[in-house]
N, C-alpha and C positions, 0 to 999 in steps of 0.2 A: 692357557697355562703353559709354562716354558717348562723345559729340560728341570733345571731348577728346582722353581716351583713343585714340581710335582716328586720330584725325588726328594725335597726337603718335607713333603707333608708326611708323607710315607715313613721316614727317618721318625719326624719327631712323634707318629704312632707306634713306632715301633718301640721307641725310647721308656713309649707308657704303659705299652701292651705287652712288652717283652714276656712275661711269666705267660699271659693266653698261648704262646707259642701261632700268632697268624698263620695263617695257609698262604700260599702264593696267591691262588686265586683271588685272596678276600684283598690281597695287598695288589693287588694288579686291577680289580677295580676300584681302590683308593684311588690310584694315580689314574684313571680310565683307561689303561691300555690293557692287550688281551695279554694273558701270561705268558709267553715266549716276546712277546717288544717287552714286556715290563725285568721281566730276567735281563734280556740284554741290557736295556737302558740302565740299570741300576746298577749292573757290575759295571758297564761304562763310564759312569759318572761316580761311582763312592770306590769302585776299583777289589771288589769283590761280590762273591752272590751273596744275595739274600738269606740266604740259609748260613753263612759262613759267619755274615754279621750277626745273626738272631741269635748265634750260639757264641757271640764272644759279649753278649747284652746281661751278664747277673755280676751278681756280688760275690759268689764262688772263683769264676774265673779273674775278679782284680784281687781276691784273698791269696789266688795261684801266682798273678803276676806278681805280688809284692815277693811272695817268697821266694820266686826268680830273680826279682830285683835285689835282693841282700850284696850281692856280691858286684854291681853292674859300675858303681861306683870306684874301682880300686886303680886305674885309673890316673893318671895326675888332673887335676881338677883346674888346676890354676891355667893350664895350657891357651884357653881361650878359644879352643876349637873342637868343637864336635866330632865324635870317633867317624873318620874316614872310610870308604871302605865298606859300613855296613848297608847292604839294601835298604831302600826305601828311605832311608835317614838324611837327612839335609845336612852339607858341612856347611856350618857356621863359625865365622871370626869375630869375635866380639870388639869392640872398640872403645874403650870409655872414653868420656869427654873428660877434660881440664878443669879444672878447679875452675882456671880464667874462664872459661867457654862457657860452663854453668853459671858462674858470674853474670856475665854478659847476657845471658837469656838467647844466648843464638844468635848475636848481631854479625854479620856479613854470612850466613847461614843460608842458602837455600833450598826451601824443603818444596819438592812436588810432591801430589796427591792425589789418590781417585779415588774410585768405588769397585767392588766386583764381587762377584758370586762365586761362593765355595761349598762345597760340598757341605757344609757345618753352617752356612749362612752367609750371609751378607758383610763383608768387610772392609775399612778403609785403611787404607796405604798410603805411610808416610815414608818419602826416600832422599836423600842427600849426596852427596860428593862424599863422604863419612861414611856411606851404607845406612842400612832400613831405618830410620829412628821411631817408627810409629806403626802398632799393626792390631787394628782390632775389630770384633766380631761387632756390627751393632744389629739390632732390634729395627723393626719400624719405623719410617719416619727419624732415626736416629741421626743422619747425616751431620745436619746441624750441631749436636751435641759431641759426636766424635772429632770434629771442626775445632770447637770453643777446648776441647781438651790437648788436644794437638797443640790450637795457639796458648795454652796455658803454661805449656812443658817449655816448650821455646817463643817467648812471648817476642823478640826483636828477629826472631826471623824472620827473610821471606817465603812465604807461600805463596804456590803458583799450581792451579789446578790442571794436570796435565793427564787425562783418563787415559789413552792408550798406553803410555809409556808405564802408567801404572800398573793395569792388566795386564800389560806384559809381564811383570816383575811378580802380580800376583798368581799367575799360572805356572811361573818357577818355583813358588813356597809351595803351594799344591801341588802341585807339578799334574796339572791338568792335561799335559800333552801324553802323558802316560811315559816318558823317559825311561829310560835304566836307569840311568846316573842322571841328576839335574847339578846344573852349576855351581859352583860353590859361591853362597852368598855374605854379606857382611851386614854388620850391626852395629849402630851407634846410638849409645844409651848413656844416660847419666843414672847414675847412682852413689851411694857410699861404698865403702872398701868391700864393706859385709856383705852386701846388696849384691855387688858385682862379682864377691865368692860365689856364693849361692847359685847367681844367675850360669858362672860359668859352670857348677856340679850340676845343674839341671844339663845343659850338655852334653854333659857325659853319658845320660841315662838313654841308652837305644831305644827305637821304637818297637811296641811292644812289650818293653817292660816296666815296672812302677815301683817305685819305692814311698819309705812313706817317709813325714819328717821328721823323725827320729834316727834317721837311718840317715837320714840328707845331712841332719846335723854332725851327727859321729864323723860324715867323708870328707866337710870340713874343719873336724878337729875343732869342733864345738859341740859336744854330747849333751850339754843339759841347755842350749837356746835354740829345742824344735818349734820354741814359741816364737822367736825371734828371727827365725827362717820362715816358718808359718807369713811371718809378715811381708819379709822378704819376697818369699814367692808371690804375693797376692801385689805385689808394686811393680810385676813385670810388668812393661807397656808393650810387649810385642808377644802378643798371642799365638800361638801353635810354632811361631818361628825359636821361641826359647821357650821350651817343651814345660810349662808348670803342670800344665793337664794331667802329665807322668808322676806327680805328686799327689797323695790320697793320706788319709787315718789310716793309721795302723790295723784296724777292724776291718778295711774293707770300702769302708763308705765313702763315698766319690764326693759329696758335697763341700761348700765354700770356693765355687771356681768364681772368678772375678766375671766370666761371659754367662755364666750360669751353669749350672747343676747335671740338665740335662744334656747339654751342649757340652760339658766334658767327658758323660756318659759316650755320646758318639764318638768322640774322638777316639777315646781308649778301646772301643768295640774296633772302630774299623781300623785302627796301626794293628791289634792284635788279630785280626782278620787277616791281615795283610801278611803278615811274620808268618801264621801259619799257615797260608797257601805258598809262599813263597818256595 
């Protein structure tokens, strides 16, 4: 069992166990290591302790975050770049495609791709001359299917399967190297006008805070379509890198994430983990 492996079994007990409140011990023979390697490896790899995340894992602390988040938005939204400047937060330049380019399906386009391991699971990377155009969490066995969705979105592109160049780029969105500051990355997405609001008020929202979509609507001057942002959000194709995960129900409840349920559970535990050891 790799690095990985063992800290993603750990993660997704924790996700289910979170109310038992585990001991280190019981979580340190999950993973088979004695508890001082399993302490280290773990803030190594998710990039806090055990303890820091267990207590950022209820439905209290994202009822806290939202109501942090009221104000996170004010902001110009349209800007197209992620607030600069805050820890831990990636700046990103969004780029929409052309009417003509969406047209076209990507022809003279070329997109490389790989596979690599994140702290939240297994994900594949799609990257261009344009910036990121594709980024997602898959499951098991998924490869294939993440593939046919990629060729879907830009059907006349070329594809060129180039794994290292891609782990590179995926340990800058993670920033697995433990950085201060990681580079600033870029993104090219196709959407509609609406699509591409939304996408850039997600944005806006720092890590560690959440708002819900009621709130997402009001910041772009759309207060009664959080149904219609609800959508919006769920059409992101780049995962963690244009933050939907920071978007919840107004009650609290974390569910309807496109990667799944629990898997935005962890995300929103360990950014909120992270802001408050910072």
């Amino acid at each position: 069992m790799n690095d990985y492996q063992q800290m993603a079994k750990v993660i997704n007990y924790l996700s289910a166990h979170a109310k038992e409140q585990p001991t280190l011990d019981l979580l340190a023979d999950l993973a088979g290591l004695s508890p001082y390697h399993f302490q280290r490896k773990f803030s190594a790899w998710v990039g806090v302790s055990p303890k820091s995340y267990l207590q950022c894992l209820n439905l209290e602390n994202a009822r806290g975050l939202l109501h942090q988040g009221n104000t996170v938005l004010d902001a110009a939204v349209d800007s197209g770049l992620s607030g600069p400047g805050r820890l831990h937060d990636l700046c990103v330049t969004l780029d929409a495609a052309t009417p003509g380019e969406i047209k076209t399906g990507g022809e003279g386009l070329v997109i490389t791709y790989g596979f690599g391991a994140t702290p939240f699971g297994e994900c594949m990377l799609g990257n261009s001359s344009r910036g990121i155009c594709y980024l997602a969490f898959i499951d098991k066995n998924g490869h294939e299917q993440a593939l046919k969705e990629l060729t879907a979105m830009w059907p006349n592109a070329t594809l060129k399967h180039q794994q290292k160049h891609s782990m590179a780029v995926i340990m800058q969105i993670f920033n697995l190297e433990r950085l201060e500051e990681v580079p600033p990355l870029r993104a090219y997405v196709k959407g509609t006008r609406f699509q591409l609001r939304v996408w850039r008020a997600l944005l806006q929202i720092p890590e560690g805070r959440l708002v819900s979509y009621g709130e997402l609507a009001a910041r772009i001057s759309q207060p009664s379509a959080a149904r219609a942002v609800g959508t919006a959000v769920a059409a992101n194709s780049l995962a963690y890198l244009i933050p939907c995960h920071r978007v919840i129900r107004s009650t609290g409840i974390t569910t309807g994430y496109r990667w799944g349920s629990e898997r935005k559970r962890t995300i929103i535990a360990c950014e909120r983990a992270r802001t408050m050891t910072s």
